[in-house]
matplotlib code that plots the C-alpha trace (Angstrom):
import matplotlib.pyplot as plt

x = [0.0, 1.8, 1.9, 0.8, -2.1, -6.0, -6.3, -3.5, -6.1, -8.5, -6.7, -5.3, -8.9, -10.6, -7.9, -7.3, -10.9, -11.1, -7.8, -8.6, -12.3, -11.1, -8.4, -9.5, -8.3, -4.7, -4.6, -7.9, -5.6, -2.4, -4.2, -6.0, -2.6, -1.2, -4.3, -4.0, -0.5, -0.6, -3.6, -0.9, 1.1, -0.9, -1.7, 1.4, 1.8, -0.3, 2.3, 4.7, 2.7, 3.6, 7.7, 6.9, 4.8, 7.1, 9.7, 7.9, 7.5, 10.4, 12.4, 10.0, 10.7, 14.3, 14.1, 12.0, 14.9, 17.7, 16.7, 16.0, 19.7, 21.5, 25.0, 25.1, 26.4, 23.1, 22.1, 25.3, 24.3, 20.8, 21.6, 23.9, 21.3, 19.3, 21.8, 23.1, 19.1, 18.4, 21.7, 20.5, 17.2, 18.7, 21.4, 18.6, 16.3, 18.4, 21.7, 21.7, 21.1, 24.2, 26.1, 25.4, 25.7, 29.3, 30.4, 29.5, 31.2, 34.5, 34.8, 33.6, 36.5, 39.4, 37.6, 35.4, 31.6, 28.8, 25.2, 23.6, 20.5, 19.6, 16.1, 12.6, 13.2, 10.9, 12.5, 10.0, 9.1, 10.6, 12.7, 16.1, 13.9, 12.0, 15.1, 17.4, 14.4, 14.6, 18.5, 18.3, 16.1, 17.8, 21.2, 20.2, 18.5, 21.2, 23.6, 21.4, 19.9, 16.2, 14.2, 12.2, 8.4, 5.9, 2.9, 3.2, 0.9, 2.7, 5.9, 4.1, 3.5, 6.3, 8.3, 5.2, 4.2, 2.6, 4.2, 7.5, 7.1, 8.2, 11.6, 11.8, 12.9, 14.3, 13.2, 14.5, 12.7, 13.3, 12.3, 8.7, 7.8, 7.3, 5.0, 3.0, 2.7, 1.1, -1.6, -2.3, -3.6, -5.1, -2.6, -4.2, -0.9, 1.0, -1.6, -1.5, 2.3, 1.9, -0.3, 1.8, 5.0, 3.0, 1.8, 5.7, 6.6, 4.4, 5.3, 9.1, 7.6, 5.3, 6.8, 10.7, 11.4, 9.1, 9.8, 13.9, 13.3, 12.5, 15.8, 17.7, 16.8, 19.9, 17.9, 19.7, 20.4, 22.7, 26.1, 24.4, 24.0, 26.2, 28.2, 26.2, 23.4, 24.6, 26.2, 23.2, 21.5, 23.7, 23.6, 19.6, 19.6, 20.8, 18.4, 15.5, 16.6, 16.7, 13.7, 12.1, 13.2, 13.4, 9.1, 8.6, 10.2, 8.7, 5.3, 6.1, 6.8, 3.8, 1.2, 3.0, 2.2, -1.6, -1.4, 0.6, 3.9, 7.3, 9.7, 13.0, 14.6, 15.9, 17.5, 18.8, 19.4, 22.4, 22.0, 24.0, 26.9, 30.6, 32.0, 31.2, 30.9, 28.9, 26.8, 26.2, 25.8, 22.3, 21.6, 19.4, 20.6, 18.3, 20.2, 24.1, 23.4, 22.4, 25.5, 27.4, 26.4, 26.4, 28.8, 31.2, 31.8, 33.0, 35.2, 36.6, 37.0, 38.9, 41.3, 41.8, 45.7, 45.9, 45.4, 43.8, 44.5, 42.3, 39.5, 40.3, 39.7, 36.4, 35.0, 35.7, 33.7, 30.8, 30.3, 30.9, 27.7, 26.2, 26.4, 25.4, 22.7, 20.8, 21.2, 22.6, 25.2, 28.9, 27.7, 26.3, 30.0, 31.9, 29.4, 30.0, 34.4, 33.9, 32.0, 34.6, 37.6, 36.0, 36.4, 40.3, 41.7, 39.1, 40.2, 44.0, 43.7, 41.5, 38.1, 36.1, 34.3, 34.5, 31.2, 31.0, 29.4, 27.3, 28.9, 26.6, 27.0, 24.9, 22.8, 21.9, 24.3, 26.8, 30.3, 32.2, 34.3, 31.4, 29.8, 32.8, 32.8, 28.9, 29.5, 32.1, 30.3, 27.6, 29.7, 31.4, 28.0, 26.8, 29.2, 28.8, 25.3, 25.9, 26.9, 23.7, 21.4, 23.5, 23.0, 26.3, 30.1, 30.6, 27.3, 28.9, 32.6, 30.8, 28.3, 31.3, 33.5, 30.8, 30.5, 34.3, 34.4, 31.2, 31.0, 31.0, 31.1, 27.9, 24.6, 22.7, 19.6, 16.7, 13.9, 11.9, 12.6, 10.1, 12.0, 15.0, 13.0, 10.9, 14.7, 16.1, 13.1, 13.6, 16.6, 16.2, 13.2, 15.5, 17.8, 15.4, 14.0, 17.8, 16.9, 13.8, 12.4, 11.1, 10.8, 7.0, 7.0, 5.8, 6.5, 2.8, 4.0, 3.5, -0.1, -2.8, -3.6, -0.1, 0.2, -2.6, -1.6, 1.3, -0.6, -2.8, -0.4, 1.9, -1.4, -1.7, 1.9, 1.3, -1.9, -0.7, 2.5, 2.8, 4.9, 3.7, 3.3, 5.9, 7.0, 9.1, 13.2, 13.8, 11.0, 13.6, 15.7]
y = [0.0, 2.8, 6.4, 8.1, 5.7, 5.6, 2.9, 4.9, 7.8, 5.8, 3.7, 6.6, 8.6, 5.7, 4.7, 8.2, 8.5, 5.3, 6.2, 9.5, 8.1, 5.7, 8.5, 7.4, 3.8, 3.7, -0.4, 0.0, 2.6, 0.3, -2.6, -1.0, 0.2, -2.9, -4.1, -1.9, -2.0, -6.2, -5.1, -2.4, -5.6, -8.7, -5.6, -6.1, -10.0, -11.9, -14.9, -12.8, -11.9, -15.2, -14.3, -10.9, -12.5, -15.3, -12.7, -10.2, -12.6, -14.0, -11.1, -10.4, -13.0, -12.7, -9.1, -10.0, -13.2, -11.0, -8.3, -10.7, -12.4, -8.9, -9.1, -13.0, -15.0, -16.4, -12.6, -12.4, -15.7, -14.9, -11.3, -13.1, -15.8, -12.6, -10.7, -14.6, -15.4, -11.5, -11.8, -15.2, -14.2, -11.1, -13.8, -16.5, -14.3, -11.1, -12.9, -16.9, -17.0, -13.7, -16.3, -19.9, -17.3, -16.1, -19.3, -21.4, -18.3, -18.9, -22.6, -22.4, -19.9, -22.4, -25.1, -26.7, -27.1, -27.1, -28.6, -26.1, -24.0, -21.1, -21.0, -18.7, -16.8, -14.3, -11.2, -10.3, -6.6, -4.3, -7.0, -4.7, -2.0, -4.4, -6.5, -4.0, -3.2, -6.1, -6.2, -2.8, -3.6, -7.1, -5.3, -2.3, -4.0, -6.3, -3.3, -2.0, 0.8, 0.0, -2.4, -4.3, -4.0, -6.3, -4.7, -7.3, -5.2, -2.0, -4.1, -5.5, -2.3, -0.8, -3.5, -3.4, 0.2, 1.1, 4.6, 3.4, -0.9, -0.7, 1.9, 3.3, 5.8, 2.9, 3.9, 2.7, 1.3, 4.3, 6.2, 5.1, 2.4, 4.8, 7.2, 4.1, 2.9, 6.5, 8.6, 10.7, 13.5, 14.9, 17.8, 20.1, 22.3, 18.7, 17.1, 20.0, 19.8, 16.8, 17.3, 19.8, 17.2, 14.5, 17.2, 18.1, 14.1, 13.8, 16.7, 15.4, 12.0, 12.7, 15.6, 15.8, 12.1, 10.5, 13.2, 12.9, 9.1, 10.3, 11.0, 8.7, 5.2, 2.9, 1.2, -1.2, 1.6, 3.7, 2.7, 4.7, 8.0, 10.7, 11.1, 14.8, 12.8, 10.4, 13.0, 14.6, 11.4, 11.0, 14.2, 13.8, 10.4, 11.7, 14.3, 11.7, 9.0, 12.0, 13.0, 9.7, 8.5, 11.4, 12.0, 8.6, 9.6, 12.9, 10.8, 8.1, 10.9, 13.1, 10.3, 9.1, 13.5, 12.8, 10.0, 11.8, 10.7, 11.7, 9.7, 9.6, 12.4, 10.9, 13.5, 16.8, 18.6, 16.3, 18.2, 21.0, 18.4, 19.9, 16.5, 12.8, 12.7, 15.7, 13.8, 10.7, 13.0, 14.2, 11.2, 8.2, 9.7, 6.6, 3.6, 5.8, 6.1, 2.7, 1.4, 3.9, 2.9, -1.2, -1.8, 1.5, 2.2, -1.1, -2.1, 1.7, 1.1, -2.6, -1.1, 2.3, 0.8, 1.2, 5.0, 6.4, 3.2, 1.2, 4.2, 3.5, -0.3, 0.4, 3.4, 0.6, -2.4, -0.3, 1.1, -2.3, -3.2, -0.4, -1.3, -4.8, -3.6, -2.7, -5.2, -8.5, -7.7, -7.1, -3.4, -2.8, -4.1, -2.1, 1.1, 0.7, 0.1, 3.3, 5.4, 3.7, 4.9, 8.3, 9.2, 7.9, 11.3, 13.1, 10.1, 11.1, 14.7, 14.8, 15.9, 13.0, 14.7, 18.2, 19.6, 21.5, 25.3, 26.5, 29.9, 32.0, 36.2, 39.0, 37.9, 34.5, 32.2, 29.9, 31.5, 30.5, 27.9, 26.7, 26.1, 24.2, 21.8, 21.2, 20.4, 18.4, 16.1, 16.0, 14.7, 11.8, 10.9, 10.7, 8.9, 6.4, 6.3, 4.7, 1.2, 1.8, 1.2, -0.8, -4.4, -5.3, -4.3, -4.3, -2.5, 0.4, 0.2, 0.5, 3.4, 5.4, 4.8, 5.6, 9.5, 10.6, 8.9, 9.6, 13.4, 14.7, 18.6, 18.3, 19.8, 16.7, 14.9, 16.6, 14.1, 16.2, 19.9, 20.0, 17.5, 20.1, 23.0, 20.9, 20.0, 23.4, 25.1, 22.3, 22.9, 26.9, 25.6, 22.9, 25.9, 28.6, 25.8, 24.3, 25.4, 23.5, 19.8, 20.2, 22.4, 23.0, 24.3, 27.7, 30.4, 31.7, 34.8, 34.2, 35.6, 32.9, 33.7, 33.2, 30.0, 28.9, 29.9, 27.5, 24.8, 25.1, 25.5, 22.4, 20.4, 22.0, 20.4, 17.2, 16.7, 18.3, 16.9, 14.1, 11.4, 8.0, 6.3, 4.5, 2.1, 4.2, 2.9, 2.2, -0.6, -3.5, -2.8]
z = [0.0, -1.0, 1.0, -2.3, -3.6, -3.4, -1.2, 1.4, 1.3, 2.5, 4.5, 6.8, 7.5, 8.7, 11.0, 12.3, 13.4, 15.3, 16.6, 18.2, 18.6, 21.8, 23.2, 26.5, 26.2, 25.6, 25.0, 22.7, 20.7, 20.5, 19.7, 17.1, 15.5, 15.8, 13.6, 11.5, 10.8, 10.0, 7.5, 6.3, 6.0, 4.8, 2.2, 0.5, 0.8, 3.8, 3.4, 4.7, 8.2, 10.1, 10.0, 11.5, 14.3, 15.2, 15.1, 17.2, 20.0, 19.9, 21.1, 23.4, 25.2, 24.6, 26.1, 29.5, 30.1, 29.1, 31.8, 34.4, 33.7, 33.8, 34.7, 34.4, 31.7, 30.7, 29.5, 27.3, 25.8, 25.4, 24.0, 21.5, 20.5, 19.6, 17.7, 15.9, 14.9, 13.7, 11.3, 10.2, 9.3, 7.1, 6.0, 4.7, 3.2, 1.7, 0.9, 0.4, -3.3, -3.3, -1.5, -3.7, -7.1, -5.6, -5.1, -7.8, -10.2, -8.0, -8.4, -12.0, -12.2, -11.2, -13.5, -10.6, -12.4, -9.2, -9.3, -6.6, -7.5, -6.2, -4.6, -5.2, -2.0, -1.4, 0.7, 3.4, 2.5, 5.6, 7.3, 6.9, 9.2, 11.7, 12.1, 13.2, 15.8, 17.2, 17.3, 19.3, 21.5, 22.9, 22.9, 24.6, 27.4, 27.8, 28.3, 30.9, 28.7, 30.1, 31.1, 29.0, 28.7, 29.5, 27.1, 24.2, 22.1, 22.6, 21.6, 19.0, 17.9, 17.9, 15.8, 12.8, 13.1, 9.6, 8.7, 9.5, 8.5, 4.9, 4.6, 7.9, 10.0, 12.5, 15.9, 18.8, 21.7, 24.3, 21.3, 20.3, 23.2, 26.0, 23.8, 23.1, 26.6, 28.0, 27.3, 24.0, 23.5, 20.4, 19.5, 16.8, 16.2, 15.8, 13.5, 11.2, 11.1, 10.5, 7.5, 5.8, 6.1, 4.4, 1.8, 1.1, 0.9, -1.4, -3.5, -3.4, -4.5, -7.0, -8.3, -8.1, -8.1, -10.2, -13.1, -12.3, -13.2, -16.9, -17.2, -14.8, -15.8, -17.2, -20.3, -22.7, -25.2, -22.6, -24.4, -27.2, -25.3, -24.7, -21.8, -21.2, -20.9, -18.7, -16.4, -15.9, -14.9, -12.5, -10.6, -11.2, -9.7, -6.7, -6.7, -7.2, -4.5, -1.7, -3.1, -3.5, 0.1, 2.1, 0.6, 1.8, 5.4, 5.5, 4.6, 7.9, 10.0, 9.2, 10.0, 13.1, 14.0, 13.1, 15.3, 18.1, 17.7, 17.2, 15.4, 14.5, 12.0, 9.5, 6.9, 7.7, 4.0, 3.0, -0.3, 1.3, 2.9, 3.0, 3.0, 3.5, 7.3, 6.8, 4.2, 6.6, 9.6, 6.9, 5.2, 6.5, 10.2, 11.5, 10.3, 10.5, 13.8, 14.4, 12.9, 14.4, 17.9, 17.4, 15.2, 14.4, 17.9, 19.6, 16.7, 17.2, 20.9, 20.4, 17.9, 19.3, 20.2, 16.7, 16.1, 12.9, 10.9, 13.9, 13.0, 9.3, 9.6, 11.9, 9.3, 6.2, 8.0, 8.8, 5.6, 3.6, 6.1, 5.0, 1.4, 2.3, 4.3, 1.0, -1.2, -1.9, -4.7, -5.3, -6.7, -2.9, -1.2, -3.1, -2.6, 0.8, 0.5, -1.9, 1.0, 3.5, 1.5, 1.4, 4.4, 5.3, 3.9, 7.0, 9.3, 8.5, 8.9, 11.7, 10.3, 10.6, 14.0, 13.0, 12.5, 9.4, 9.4, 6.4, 5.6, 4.0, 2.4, 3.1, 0.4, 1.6, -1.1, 0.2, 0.3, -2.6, -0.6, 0.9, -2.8, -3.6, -1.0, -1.5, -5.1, -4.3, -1.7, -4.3, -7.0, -5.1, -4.0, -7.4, -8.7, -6.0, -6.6, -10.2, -8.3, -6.4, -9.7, -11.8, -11.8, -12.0, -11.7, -15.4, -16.0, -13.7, -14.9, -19.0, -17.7, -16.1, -19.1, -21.2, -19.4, -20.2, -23.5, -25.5, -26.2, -22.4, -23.1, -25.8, -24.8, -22.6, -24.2, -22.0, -22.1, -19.3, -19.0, -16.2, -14.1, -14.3, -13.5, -10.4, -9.3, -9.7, -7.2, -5.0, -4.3, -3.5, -1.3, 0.5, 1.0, 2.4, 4.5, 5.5, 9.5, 9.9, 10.4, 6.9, 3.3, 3.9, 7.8, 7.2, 10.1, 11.8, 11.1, 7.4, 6.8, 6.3, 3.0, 1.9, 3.4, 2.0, -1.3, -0.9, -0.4, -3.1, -5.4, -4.3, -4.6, -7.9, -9.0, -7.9, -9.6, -13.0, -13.5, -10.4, -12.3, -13.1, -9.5, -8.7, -5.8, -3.8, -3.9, -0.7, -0.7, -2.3, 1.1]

ax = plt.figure().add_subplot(projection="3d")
ax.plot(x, y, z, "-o")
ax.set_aspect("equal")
plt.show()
């Protein structure tokens, strides 16, 4: 069910009205999301429903006996059984077929013919965001974070809530458990917040995104275009994933406000990123800092004997995770080894933890320096971006050769003028906006009939020239 279909719009209504209908009965209101968001679920696929259930319960029960063995050897078994049969499900289900393909290649490489078959496994939709849930939670409590809690349904909850189920943000437990286990309130200045963030993610969607993919897409006649044209769907690749995933996130967050939550940020203008750091400091802040915290940090910490080349090691590791995190493919690895090796000339110089300061003139424009570093960042993201969408390594080697050797400087192949001129005020909106939780929170003191004015008009663009729908990327994750 996507965020920007029919069936979404009414989908949402009905369950906001029964939602804020039973107030009064904070377990009527969780089990009702937790109904709702299964439904949200068995949408998609209902097969699908019975791993997310068994999953559910079992790390609930792996969270009450890890907090009642705290400090014990049992816990640090029992947290490890959690983190060993979370990897295992994302090993099984994202990567076996990766890893019988890999293998059978190698030994048919020295001359060794295989008979093993990869098998029709279908990838449970969201299990890359519930999973590292449910790894959070067990290794949080077995740190002594927080207790565990004994409200099935609001854990329940929590692991298969709807807005954020499919492509995030990834909450943590102290993060959205607690506001499901107390009372809410209805809060009218948060609900309409809340609407104008879904109205701006679906605008970035519909509008910037799906008219950038005009002109991104890698078809089978790309060796045939010039390398103008395949520059500029690069850079406008870039533009449509933020677009595409940040909408969706904007989309999650804004009903979890109608709803009377807050969840996790999860992009903070990376368009406007100095360097990498800064980049991953903006980008998908939900699942950096996950990875920062469980797996940067305590390699960092065991290896700090070794200096900057301990960091080095840690930075490289995470990020090849990173890159595996998304996908099952070689392109994915070396994404993440190419974002890794990124940042070894900050590591070396002592940058990595600097926090970078946008430096602006009196009329508003990035200082000149400051341009040059955003373009910069933008460019090595871009280019990183083309292992992202290729299918393979040699479809990404040909598709980079293919830029700097087939006419570079002639004028691009526009196949949608509107998609650059969509991208080009989206960008100048980003940047007015750059201060605030998102590009359509309008100041009070703006009068009410220009605000209004804005609205209409976005609502305009999306029903004139809202792309074909599309499912959003960050669904195959």
């Amino acid at each position: 069910m996507l965020f920007n279909s029919l069936a979404f719009g009414i989908f949402l209504p009905i369950v906001f009205l029964m939602y804020w209908a039973i107030s009064k009965n904070v377990k009527a209101q969780n089990v009702l999301l937790l109904a709702a968001s299964y439904f949200f679920y068995v949408y998609a696929d209902w097969k699908l429903l019975p791993l997310l259930i068994a999953s559910t319960l079992v790390y609930y029960g792996l969270g009450l006996a890890i907090f009642k063995a705290v400090g014990s050897r049992r816990a640090a078994t029992l947290s490890t059984l959690g983190v060993v049969f979370g990897i295992a499900l994302l090993g099984y289900f994202k990567y076996t077929n990766f890893f019988i393909s890999s293998f059978q290649a190698l030994f048919e490489s020295l001359g060794l013919h295989t008979n093993w078959h990869t098998f029709k496994i279908i990838v449970p939709i969201g299990i890359s965001f519930y999973t590292f849930r449910l790894l959070s939670y067990v290794i949080d409590i077995s740190r002594g974070k927080y207790a565990p809690t004994h409200d099935v349904v609001a854990f329940a909850t929590y692991v298969a809530f709807f807005p954020c189920i499919l492509s995030g943000p990834i909450d943590r437990p102290n993060t959205l458990i607690p506001q499901l286990q107390k009372k809410r309130v209805f809060d009218y200045a948060l609900a309409t917040d809340g609407l104008r963030q879904i109205l701006w993610g679906l605008f970035k969607k519909m509008v910037i995104a799906d008219n950038c993919a005009a002109m991104t897409g890698i078809g089978a006649d790309y060796m045939n275009s010039s390398g103008s044209t395949l520059l500029l769907g690069t850079l406008l690749y870039t533009l449509q994933m933020y677009a595409d995933f940040s909408g969706y996130t904007d989309m999650a967050i804004g009903v979890g406000k109608l709803l009377g939550f807050q969840l996790t940020k999860n992009f903070a203008y990376p368009l406007f990123a100095q360097n990498i750091a800064d980049y991953w400091r903006k980008w998908h802040i939900s699942l950096t800092s996950w990875l920062t915290d469980y797996v940067f940090m305590p390699l960092n910490i065991k290896w700090r004997d070794w200096g900057n080349w301990g960091m080095v090691l840690s930075i490289i590791i995470t990020f090849v995770l990173i890159g595996s995190w998304h996908g099952a493919s070689w392109t994915f690895v070396i994404f993440g080894l190419y974002h890794g090796l990124l940042y070894v000339p900050l590591i070396l110089s002592g940058g990595m933890f600097k926090k970078t300061k946008i430096e602006t003139c009196k009329w508003g424009f990035p200082k000149l320096k400051t341009l040059a570093k955003m373009l910069l960042t933008f460019f090595l993201v871009s280019f990183g971006l083309i292992l992202f969408r290729t299918d393979s390594l040699t479809q990404a080697w040909n598709y980079i050769f293919e830029i700097f050797s087939s006419s570079p400087l002639t004028m691009p192949e526009l196949k949608s003028k509107s998609a650059l001129l969509f991208s080009a005020l989206f960008i100048i909106i980003e940047w007015v906006n750059r201060d605030k939780l998102h590009g359509l929170q309008l100041s009070s003191k703006i009068p009410v009939v220009l605000r209004w004015t804005a609205y209409l008009v976005i609502v305009f663009l999306i029903f004139r020239y809202g792309g074909n729908q599309a499912a959003f990327i960050y669904f195959q994750f």
